[in-house]
C-alpha positions as CSV (number, residue, x, y, z in Angstrom):
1,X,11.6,6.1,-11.5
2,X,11.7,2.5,-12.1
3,X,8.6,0.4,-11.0
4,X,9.1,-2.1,-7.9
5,X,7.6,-5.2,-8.1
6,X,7.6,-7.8,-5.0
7,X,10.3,-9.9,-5.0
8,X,8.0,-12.4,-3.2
9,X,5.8,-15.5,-4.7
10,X,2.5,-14.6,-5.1
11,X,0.3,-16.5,-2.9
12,X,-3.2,-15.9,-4.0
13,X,-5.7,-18.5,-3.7
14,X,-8.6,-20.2,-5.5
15,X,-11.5,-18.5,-3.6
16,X,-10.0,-14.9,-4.2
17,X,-9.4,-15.8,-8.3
18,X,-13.3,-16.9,-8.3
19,X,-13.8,-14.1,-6.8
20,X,-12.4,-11.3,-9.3
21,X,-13.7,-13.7,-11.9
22,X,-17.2,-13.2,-11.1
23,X,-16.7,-9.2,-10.9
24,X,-14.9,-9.3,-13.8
25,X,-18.3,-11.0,-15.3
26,X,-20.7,-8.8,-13.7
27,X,-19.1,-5.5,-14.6
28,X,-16.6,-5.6,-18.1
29,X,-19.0,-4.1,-20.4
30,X,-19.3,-1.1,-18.2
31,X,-18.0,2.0,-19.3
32,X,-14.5,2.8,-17.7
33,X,-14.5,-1.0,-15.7
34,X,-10.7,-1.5,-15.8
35,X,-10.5,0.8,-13.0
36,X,-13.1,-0.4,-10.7
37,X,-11.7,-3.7,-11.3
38,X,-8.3,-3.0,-10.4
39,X,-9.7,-1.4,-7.6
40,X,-11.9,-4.8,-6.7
41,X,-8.9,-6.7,-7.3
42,X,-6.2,-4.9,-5.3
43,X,-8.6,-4.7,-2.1
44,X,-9.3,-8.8,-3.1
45,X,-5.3,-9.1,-3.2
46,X,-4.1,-6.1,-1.4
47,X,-1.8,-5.4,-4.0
48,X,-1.8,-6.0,-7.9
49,X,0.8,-8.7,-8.8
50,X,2.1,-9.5,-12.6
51,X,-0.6,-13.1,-12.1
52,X,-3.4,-11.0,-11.2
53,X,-2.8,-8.6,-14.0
54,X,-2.8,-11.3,-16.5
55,X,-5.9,-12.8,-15.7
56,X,-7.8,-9.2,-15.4
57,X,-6.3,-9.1,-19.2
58,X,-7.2,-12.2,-20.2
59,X,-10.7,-12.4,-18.8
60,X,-11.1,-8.6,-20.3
61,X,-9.6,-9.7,-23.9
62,X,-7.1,-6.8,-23.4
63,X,-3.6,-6.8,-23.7
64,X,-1.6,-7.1,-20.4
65,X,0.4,-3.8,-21.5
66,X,-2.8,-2.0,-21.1
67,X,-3.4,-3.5,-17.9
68,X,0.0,-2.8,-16.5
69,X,-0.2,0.7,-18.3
70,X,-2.9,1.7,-16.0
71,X,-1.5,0.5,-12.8
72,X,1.9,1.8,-13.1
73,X,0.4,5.0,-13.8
74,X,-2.1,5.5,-10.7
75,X,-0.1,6.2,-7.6
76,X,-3.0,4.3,-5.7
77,X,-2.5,1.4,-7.4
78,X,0.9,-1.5,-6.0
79,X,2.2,-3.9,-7.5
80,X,4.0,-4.9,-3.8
81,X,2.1,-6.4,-0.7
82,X,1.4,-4.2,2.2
83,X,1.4,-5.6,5.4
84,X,-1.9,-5.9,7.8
85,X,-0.8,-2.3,9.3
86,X,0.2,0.1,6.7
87,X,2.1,2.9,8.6
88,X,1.8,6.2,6.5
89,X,4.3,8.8,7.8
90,X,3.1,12.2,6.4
91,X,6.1,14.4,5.2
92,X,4.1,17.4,4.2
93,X,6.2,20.6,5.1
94,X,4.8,21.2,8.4
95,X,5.8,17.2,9.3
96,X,9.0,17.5,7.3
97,X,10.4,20.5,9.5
98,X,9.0,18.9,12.3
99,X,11.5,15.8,11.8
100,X,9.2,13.3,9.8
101,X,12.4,12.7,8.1
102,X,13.9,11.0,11.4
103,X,10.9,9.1,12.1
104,X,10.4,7.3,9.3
105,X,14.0,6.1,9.7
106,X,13.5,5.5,12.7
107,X,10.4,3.5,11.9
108,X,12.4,1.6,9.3
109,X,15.2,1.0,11.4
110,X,12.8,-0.5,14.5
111,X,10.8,-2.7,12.1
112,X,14.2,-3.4,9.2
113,X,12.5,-2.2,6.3
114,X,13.5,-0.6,3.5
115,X,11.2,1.2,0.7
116,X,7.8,-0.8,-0.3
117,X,8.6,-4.1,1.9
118,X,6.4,-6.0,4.0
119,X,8.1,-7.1,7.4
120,X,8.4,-11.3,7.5
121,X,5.4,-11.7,9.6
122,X,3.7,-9.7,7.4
123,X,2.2,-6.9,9.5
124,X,3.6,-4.2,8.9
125,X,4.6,-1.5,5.7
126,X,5.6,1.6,5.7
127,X,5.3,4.6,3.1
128,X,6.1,8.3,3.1
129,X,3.1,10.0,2.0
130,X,2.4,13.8,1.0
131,X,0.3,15.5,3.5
132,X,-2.4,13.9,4.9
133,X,-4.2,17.5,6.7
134,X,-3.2,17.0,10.2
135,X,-0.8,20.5,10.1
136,X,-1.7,21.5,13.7
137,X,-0.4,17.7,15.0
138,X,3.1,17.7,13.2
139,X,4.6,15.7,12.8
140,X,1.9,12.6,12.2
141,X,1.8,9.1,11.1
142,X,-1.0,6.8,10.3
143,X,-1.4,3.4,10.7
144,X,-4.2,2.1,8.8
145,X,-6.8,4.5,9.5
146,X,-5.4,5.6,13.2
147,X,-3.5,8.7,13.6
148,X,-0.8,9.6,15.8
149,X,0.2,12.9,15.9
150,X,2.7,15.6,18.2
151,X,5.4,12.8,17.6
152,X,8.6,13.3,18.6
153,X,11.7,13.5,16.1
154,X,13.5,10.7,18.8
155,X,10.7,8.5,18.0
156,X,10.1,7.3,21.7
157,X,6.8,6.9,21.4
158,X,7.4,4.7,18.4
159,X,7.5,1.6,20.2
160,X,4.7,1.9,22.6
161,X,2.7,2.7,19.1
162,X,4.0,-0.3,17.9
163,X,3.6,-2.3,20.5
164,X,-0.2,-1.7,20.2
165,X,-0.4,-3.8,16.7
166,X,2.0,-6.3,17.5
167,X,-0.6,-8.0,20.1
């Protein structure tokens, strides 16, 4: 599977690159601190662009390949911005035959987004996730850390939900 990577410019900003700098500082001769930073960085970032890569490997006198290595492995890891609401749609087995399937089209289709894009005004992404152990409410989806759940395959609720994080 070939690795996405945002087509859009990378907007961090000086407070944000002091700010991984510092941790960077603080914490590289740890044992194991690549992760921890690329866990700092992405929730500094909210994802982990190519320009934030090569500073973590240039501050960590590593090469980027290593850097990249490790965050194309670990699923929790993107290299694509997420939008303010992330909207998880589980499609474990008892979601899937439930018509998870449907909603996330249907979620795709309302907000015109395709695989790991961020809608224009930036608040929302959407992701199919494996299941997230809310069986007895199937079909569910989350939105950041709220969870909807008894959806129907339609998707009629799917606006009203929406509507809630437009405001």
């Amino acid at each position: 599977m070939a690795t996405k990577i945002s087509p859009a410019p990378f907007a961090g900003t000086a407070a944000q690159e002091g700010q991984l700098i510092r941790l960077i500082h603080e914490i590289k001769d740890e044992k194991g601190s690549l992760m921890r930073i690329l866990q700092e960085a992405q929730g500094i970032y909210g994802y982990l662009p190519i320009e934030v890569q090569t500073l973590i490997a240039r501050e960590l006198n590593i090469p980027l390949e290593k850097v990249y290595g490790v965050v194309t492995f670990y699923s929790q890891f993107s290299l694509t911005p997420k939008g303010k609401y992330q909207i998880s749609v589980c499609m474990g087995t008892a979601c899937y035959v439930r018509g998870a399937g449907e909603i996330l089209k249907k979620l795709r289709d309302k907000l015109n987004l395709q695989g790991d894009e961020v809608s224009p005004d930036g608040l929302f992404s959407i992701n199919d996730c494996r299941c997230i152990g809310a069986c007895g409410l199937a079909p569910v989806i989350m939105i950041n850390e709220d969870v909807y759940g008894r959806l129907s395959p339609t998707g009629e609720e799917l606006d009203d939900i929406l509507a809630k994080y437009k405001e």
